[in-house]
Biopython code that builds the backbone (N, CA, C, O; Angstrom):
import numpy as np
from Bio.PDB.StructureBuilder import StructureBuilder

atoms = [
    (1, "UNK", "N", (80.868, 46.656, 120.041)),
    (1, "UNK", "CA", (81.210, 46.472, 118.653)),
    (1, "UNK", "C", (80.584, 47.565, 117.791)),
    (1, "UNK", "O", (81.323, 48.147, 116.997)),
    (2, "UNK", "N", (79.239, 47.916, 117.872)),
    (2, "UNK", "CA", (78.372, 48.607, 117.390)),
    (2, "UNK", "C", (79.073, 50.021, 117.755)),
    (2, "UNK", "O", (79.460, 50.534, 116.705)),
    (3, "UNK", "N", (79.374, 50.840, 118.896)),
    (3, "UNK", "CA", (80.229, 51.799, 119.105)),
    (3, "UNK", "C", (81.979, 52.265, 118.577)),
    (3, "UNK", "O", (82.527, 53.362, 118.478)),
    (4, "UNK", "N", (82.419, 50.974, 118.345)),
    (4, "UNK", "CA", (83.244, 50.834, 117.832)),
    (4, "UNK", "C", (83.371, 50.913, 116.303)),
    (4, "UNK", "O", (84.530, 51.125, 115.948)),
    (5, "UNK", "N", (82.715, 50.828, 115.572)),
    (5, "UNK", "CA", (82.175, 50.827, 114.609)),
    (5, "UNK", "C", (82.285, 52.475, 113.961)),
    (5, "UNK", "O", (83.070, 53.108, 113.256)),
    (6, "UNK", "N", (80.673, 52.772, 114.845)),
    (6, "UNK", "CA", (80.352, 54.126, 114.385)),
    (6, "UNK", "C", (81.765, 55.112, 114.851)),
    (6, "UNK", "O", (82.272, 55.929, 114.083)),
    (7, "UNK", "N", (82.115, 54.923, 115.840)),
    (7, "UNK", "CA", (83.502, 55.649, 116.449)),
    (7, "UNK", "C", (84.308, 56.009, 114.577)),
    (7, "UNK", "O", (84.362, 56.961, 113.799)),
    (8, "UNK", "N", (84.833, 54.433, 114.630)),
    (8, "UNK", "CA", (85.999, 54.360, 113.362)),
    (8, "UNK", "C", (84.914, 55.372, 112.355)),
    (8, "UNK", "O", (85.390, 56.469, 112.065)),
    (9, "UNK", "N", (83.836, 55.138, 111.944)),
    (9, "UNK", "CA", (83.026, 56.483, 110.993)),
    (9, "UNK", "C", (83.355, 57.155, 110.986)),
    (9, "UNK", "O", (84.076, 57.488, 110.045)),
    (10, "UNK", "N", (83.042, 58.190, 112.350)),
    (10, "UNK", "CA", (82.953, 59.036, 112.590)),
    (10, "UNK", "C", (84.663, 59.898, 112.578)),
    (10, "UNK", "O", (84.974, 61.002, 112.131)),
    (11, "UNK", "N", (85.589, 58.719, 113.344)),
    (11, "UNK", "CA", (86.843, 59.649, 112.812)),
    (11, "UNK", "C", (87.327, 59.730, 111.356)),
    (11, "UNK", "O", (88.046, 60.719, 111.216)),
    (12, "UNK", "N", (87.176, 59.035, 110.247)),
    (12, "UNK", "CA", (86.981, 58.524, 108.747)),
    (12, "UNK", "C", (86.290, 59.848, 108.536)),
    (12, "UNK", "O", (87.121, 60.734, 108.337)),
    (13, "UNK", "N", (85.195, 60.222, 108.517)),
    (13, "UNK", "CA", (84.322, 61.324, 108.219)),
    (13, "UNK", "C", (85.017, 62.714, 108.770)),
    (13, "UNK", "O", (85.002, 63.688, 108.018)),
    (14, "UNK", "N", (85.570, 62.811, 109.956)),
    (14, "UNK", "CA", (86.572, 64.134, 110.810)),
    (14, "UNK", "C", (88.035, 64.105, 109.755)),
    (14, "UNK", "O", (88.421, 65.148, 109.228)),
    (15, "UNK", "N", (88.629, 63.016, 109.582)),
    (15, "UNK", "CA", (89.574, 63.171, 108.503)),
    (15, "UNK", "C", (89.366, 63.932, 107.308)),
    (15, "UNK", "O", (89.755, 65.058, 106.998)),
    (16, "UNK", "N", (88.459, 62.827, 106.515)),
    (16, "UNK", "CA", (87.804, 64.065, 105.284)),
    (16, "UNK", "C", (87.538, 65.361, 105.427)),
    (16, "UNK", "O", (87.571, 66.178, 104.507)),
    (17, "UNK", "N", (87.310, 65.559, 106.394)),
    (17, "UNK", "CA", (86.607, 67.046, 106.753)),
    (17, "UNK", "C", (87.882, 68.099, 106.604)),
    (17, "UNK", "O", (88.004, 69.205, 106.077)),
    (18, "UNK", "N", (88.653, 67.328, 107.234)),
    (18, "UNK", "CA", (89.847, 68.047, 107.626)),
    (18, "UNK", "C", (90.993, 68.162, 106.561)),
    (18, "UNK", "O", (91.801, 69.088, 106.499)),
    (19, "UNK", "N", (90.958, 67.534, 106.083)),
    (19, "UNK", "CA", (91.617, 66.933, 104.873)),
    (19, "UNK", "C", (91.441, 68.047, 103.662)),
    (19, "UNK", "O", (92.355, 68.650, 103.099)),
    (20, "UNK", "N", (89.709, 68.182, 103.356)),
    (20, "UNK", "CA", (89.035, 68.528, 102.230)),
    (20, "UNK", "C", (89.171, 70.187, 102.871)),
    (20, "UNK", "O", (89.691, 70.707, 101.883)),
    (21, "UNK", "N", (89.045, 71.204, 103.783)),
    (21, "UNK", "CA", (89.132, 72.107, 103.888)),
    (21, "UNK", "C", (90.086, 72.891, 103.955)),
    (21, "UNK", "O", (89.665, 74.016, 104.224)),
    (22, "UNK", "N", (91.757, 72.842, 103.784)),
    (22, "UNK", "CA", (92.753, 73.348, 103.179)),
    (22, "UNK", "C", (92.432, 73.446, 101.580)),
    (22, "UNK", "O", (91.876, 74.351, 100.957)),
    (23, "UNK", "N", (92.786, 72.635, 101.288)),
    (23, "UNK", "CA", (92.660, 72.416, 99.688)),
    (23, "UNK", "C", (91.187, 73.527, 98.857)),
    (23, "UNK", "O", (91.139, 73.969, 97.709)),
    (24, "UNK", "N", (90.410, 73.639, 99.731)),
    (24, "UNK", "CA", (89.246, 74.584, 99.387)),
    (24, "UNK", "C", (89.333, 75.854, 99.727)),
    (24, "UNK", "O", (88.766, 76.646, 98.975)),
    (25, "UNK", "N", (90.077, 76.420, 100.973)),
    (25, "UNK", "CA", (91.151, 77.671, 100.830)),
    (25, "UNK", "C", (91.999, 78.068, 100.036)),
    (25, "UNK", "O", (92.000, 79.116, 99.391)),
    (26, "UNK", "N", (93.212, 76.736, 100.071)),
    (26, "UNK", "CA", (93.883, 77.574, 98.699)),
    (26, "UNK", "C", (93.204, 77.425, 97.246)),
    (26, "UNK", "O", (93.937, 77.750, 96.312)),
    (27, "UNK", "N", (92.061, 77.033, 96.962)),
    (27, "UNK", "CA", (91.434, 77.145, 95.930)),
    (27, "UNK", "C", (91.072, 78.563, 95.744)),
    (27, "UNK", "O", (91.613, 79.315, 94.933)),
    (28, "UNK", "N", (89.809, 78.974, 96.813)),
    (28, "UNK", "CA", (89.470, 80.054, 97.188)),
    (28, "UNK", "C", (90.798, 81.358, 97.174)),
    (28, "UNK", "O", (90.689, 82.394, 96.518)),
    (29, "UNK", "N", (91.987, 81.019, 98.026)),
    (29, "UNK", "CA", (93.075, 82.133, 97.546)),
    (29, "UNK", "C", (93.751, 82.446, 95.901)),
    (29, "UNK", "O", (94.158, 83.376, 95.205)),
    (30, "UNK", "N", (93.570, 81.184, 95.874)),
    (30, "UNK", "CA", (94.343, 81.439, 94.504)),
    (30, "UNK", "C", (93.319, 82.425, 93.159)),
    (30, "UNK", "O", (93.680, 83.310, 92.383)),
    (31, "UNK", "N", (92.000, 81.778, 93.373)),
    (31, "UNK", "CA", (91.283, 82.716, 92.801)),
    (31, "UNK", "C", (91.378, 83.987, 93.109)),
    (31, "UNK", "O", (91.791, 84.757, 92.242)),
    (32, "UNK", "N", (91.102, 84.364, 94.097)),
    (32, "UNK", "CA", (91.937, 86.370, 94.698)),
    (32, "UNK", "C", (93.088, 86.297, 94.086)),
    (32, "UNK", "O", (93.294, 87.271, 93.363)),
    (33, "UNK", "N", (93.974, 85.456, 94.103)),
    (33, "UNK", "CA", (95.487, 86.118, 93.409)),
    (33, "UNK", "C", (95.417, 86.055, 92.071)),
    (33, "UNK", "O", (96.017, 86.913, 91.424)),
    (34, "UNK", "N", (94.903, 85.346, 91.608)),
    (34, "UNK", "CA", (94.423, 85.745, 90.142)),
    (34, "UNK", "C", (94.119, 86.990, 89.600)),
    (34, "UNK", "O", (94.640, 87.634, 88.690)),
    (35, "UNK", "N", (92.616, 87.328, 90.768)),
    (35, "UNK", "CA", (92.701, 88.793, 90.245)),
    (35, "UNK", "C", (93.056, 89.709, 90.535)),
    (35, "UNK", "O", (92.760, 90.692, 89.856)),
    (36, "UNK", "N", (94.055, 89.870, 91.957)),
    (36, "UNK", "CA", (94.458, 90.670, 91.902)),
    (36, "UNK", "C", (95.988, 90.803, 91.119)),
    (36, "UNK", "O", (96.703, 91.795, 91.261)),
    (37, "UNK", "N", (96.331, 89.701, 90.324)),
    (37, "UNK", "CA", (97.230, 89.925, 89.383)),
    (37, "UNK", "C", (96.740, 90.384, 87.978)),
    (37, "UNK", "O", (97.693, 90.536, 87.215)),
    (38, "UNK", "N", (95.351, 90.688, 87.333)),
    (38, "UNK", "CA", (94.979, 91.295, 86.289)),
    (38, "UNK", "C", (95.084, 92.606, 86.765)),
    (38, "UNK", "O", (95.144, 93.450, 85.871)),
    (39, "UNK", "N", (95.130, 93.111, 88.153)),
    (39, "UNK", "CA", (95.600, 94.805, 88.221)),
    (39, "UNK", "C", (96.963, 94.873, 88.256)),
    (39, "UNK", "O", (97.456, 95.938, 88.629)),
    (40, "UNK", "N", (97.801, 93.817, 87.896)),
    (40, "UNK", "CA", (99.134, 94.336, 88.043)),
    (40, "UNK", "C", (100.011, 94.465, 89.535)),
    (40, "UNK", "O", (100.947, 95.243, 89.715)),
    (41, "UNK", "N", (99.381, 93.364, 90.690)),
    (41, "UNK", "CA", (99.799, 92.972, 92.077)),
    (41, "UNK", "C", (100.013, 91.934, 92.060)),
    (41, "UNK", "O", (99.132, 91.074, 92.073)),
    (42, "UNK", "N", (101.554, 91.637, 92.015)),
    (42, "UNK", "CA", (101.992, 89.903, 92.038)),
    (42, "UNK", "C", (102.531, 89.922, 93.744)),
    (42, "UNK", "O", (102.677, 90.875, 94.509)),
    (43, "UNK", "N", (102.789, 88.141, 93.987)),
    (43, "UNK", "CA", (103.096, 88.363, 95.243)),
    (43, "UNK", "C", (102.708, 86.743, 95.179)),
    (43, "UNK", "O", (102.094, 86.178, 94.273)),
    (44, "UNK", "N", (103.307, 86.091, 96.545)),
    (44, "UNK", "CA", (103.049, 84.702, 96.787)),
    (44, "UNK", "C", (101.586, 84.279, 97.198)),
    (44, "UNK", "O", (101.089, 84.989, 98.072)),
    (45, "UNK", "N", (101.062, 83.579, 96.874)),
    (45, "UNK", "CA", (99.162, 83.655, 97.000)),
    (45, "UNK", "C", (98.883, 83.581, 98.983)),
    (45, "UNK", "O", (97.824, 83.878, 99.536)),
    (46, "UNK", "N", (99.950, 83.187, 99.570)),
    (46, "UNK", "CA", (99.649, 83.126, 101.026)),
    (46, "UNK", "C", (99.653, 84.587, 101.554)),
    (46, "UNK", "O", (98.883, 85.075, 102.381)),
    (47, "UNK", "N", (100.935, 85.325, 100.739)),
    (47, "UNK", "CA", (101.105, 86.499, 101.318)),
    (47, "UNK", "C", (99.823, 87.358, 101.025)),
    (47, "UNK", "O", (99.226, 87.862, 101.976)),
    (48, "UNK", "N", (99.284, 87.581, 99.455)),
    (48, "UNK", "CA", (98.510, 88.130, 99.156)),
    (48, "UNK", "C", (96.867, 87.929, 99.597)),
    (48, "UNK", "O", (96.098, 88.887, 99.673)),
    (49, "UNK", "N", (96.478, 86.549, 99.866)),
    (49, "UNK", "CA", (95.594, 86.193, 100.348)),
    (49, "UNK", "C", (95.215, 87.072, 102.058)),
    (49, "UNK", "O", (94.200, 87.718, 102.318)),
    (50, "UNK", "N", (96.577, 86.761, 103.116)),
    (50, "UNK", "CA", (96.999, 87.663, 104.308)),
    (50, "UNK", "C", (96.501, 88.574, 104.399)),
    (50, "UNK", "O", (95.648, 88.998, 105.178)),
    (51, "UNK", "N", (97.313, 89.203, 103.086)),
    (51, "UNK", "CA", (97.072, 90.947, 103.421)),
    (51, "UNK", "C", (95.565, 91.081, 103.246)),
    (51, "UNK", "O", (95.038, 91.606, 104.227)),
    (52, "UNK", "N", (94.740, 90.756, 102.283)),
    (52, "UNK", "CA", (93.213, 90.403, 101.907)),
    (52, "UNK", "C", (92.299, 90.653, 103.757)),
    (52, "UNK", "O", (91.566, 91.439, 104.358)),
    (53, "UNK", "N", (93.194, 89.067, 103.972)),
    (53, "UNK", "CA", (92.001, 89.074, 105.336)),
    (53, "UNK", "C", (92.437, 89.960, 106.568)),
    (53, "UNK", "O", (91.638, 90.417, 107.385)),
    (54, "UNK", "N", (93.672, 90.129, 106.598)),
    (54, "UNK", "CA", (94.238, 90.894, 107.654)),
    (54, "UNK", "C", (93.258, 92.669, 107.164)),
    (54, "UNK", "O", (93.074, 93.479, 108.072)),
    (55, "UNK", "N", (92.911, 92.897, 106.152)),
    (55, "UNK", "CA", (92.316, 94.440, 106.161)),
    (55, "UNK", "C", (91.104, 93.869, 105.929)),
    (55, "UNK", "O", (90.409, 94.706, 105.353)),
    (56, "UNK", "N", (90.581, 92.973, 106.076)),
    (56, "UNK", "CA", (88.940, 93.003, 106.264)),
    (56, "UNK", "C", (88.782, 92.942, 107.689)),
    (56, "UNK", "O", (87.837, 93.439, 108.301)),
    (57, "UNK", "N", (89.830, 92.256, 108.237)),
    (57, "UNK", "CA", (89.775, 92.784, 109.996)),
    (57, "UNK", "C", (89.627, 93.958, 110.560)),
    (57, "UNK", "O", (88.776, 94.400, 111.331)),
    (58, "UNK", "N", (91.092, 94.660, 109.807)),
    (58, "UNK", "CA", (90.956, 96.224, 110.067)),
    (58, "UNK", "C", (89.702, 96.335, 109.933)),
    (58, "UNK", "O", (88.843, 96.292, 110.813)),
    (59, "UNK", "N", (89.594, 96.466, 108.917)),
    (59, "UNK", "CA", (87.917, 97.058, 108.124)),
    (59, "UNK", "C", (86.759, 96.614, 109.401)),
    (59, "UNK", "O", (86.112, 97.515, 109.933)),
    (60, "UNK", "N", (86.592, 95.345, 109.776)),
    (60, "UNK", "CA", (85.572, 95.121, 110.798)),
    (60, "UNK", "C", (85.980, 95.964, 112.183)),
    (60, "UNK", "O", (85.081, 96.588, 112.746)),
    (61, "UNK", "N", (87.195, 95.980, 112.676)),
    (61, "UNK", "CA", (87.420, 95.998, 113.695)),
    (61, "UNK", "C", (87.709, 97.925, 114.095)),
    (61, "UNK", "O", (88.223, 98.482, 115.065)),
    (62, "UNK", "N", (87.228, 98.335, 113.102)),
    (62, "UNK", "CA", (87.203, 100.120, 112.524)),
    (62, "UNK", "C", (88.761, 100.276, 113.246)),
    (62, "UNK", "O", (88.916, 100.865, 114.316)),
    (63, "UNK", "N", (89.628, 99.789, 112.650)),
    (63, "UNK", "CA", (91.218, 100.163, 112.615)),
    (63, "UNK", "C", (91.377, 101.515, 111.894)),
    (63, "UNK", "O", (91.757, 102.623, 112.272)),
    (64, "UNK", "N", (91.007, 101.089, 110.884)),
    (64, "UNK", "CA", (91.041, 102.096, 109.703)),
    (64, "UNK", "C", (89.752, 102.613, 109.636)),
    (64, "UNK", "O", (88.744, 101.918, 109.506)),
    (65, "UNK", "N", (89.785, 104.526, 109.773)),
    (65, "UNK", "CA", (89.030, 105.089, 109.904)),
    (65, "UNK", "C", (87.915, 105.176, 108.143)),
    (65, "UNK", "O", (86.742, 105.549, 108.119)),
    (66, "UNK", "N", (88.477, 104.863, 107.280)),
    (66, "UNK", "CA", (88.395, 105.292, 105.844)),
    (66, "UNK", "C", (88.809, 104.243, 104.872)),
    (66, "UNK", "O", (89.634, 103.452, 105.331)),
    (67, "UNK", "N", (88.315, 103.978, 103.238)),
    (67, "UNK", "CA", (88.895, 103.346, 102.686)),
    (67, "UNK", "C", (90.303, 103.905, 102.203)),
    (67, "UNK", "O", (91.167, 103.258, 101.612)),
    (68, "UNK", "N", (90.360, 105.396, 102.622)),
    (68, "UNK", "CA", (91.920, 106.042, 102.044)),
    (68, "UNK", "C", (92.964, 105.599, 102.815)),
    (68, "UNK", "O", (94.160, 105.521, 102.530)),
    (69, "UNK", "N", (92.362, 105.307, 103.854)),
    (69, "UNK", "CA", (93.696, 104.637, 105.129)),
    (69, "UNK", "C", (93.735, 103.519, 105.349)),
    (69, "UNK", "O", (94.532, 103.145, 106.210)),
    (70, "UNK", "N", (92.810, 102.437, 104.593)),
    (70, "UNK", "CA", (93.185, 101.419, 104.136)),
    (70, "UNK", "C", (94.151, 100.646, 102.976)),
    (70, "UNK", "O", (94.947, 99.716, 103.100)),
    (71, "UNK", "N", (93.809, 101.293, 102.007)),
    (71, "UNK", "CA", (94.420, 101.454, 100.777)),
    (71, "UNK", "C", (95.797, 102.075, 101.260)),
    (71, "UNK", "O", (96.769, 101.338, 101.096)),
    (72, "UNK", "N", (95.961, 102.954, 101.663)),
    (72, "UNK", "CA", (97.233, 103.320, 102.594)),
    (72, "UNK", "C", (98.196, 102.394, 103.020)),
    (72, "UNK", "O", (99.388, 102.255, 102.747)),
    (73, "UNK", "N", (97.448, 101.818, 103.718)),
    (73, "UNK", "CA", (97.935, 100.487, 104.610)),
    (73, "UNK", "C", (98.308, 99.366, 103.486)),
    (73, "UNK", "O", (99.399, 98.796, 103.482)),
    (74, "UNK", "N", (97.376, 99.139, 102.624)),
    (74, "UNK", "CA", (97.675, 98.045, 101.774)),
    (74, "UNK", "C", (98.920, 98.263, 100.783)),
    (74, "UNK", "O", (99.844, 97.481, 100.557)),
    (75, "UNK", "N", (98.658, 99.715, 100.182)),
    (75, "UNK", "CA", (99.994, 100.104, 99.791)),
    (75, "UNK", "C", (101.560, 99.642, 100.185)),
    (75, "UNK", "O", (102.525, 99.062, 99.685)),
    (76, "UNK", "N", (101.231, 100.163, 101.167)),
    (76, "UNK", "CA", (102.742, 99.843, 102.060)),
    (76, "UNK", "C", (103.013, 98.481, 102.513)),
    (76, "UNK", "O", (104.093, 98.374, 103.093)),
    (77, "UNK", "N", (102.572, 97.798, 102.444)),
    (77, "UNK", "CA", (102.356, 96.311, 102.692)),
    (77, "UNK", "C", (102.797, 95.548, 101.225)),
    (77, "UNK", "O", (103.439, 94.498, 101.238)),
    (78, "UNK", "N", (102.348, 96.245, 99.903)),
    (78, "UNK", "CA", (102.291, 95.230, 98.910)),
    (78, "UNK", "C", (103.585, 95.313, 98.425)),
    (78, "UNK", "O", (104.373, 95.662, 99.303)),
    (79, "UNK", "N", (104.189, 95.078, 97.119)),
    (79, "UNK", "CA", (105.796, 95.493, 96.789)),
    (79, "UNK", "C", (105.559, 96.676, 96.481)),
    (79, "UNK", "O", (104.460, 97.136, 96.174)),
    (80, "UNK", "N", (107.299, 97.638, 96.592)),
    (80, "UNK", "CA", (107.910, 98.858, 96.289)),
    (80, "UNK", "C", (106.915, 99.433, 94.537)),
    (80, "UNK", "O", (107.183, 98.727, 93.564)),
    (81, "UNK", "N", (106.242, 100.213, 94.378)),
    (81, "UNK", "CA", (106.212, 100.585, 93.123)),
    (81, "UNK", "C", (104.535, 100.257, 93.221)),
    (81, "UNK", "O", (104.049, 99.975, 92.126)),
    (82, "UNK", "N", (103.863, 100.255, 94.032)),
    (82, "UNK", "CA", (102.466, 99.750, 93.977)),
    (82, "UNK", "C", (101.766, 100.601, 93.916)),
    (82, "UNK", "O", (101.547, 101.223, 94.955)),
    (83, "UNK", "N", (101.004, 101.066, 92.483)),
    (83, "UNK", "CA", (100.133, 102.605, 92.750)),
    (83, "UNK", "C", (98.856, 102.516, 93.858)),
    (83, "UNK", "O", (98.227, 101.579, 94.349)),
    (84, "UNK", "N", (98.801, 104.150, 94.006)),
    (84, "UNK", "CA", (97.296, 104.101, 94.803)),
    (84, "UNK", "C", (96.136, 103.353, 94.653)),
    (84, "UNK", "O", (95.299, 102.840, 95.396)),
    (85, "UNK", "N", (96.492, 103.516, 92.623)),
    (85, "UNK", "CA", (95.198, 102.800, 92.509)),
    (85, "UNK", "C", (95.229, 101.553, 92.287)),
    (85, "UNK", "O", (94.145, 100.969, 92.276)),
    (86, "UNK", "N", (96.477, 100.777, 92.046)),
    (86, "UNK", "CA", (96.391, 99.445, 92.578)),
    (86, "UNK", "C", (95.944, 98.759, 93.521)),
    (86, "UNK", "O", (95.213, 97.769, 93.549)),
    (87, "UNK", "N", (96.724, 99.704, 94.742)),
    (87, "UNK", "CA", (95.991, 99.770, 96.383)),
    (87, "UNK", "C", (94.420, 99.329, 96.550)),
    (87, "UNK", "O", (93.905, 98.370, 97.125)),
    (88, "UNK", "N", (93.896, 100.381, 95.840)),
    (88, "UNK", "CA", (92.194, 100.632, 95.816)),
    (88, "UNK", "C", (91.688, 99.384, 95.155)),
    (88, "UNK", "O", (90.929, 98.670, 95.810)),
    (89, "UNK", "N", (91.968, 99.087, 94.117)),
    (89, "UNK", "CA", (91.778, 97.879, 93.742)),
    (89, "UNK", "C", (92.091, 96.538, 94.533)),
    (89, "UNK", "O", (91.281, 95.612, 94.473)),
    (90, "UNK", "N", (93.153, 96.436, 95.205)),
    (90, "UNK", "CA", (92.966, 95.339, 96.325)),
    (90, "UNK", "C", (92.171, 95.387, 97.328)),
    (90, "UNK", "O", (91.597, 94.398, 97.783)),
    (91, "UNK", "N", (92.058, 96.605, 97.786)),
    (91, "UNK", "CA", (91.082, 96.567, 98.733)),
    (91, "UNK", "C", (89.345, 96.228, 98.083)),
    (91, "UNK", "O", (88.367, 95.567, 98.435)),
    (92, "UNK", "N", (89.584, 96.789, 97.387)),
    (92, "UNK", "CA", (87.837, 96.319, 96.205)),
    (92, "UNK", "C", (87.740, 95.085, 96.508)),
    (92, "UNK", "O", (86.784, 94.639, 97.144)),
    (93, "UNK", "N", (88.843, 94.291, 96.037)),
    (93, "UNK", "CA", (88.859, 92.690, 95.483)),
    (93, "UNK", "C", (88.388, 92.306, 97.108)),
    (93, "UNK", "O", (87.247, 92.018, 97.470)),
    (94, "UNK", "N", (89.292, 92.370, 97.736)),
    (94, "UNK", "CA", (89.485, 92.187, 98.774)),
    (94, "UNK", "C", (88.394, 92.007, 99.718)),
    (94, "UNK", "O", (88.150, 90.973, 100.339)),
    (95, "UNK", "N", (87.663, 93.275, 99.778)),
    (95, "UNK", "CA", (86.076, 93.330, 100.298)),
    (95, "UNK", "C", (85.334, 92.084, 99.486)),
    (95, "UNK", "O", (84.825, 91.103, 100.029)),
    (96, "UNK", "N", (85.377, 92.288, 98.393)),
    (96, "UNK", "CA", (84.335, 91.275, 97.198)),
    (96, "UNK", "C", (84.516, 89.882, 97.878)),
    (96, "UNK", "O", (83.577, 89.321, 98.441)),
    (97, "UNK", "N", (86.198, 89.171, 97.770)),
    (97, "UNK", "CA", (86.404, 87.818, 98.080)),
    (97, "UNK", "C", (86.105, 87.580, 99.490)),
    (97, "UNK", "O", (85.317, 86.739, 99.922)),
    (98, "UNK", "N", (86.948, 88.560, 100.298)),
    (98, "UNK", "CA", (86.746, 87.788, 101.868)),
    (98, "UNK", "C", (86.134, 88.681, 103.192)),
    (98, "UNK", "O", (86.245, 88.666, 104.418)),
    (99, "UNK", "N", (85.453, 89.429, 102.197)),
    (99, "UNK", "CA", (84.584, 90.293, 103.865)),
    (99, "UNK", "C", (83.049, 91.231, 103.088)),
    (99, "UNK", "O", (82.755, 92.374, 103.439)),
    (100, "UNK", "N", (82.338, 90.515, 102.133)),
    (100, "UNK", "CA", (80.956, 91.377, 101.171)),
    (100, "UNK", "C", (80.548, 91.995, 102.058)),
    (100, "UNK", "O", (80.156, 93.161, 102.018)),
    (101, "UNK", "N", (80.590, 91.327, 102.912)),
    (101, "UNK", "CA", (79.507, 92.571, 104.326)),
    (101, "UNK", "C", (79.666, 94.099, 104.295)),
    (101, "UNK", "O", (78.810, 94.984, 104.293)),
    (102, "UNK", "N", (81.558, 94.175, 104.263)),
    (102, "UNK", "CA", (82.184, 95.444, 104.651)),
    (102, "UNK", "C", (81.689, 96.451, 102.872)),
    (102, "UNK", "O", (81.845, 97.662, 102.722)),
    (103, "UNK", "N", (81.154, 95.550, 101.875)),
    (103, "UNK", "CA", (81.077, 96.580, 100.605)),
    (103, "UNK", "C", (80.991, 98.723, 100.601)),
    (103, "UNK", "O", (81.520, 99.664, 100.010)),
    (104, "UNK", "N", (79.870, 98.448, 101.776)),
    (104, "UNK", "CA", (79.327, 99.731, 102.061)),
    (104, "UNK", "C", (80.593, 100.547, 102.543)),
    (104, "UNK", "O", (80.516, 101.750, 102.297)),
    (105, "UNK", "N", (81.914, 100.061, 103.277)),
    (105, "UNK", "CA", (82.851, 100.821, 103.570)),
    (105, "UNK", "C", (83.334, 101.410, 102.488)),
    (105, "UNK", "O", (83.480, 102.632, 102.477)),
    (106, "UNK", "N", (83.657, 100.633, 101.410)),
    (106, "UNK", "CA", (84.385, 101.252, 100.008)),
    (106, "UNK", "C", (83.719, 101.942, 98.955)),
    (106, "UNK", "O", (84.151, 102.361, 97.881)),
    (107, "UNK", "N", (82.169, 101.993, 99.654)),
    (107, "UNK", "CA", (81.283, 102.797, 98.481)),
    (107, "UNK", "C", (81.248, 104.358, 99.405)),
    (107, "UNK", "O", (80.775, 105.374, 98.894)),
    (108, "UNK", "N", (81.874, 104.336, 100.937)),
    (108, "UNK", "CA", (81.509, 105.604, 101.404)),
    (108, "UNK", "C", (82.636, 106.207, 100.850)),
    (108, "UNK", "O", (82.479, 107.427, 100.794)),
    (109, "UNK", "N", (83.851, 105.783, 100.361)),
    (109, "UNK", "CA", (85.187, 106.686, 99.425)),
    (109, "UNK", "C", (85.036, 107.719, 98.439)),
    (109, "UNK", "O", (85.618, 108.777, 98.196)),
    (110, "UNK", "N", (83.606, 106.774, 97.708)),
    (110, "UNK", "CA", (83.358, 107.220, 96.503)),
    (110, "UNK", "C", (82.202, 108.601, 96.522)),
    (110, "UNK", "O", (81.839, 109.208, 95.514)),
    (111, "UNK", "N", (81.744, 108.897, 97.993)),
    (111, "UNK", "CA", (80.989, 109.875, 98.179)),
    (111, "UNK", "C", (81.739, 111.143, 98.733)),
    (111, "UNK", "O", (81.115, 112.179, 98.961)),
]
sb = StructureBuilder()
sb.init_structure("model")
sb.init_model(0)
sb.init_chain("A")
sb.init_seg("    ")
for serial, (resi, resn, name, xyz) in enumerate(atoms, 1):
    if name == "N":
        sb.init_residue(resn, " ", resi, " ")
    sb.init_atom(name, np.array(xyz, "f"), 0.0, 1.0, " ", f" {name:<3s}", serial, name[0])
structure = sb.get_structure()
């Protein structure tokens, strides 16, 4: 009874868990699409969120030799008409929201 019990808890408590951690992603995305819509990059918050973590991979996984060949990459990825320095700016955001570690990659651009 006593096992039975804590069991039903314990899946009650795995629900919430599970439940409560979508909803705190797209919280977390939607804030990135926010800002990266004050630079003038619209786009659906799943897609834009994507491209975000998909180049902090690059970025970890030294795909991309440079932040210029990132920004590159992001370019061509975002819609038709997307300046460089829009680019640069997602990748900024981008580092900031979902990879701080990688910061030092986008400060070696600037040297």
């Amino acid at each position: 009874m006593k096992g039975t019990k804590l069991a039903t808890i314990a899946g009650m408590a795995a629900a919430a868990i599970s439940l409560a951690g979508p909803a705190q992603a797209d919280d977390y995305d939607y804030v990135f699409k926010n800002t990266v819509n004050t630079f003038g990059v619209f786009g659906p918050q799943d897609q834009l969120a994507w491209l975000a973590k998909i180049s902090c991979d690059r970025i970890g996984r030294g795909v991309d030799g440079d932040a210029y060949k990132s920004a590159n990459f992001i370019q061509h990825n975002l819609p038709r008409g997307t300046t460089e320095g829009q680019a640069f700016q997602f990748l900024g955001a981008s580092i900031d929201h979902y990879c701080p570690d990688q910061v030092g990659f986008l400060q070696r651009a600037g040297h």
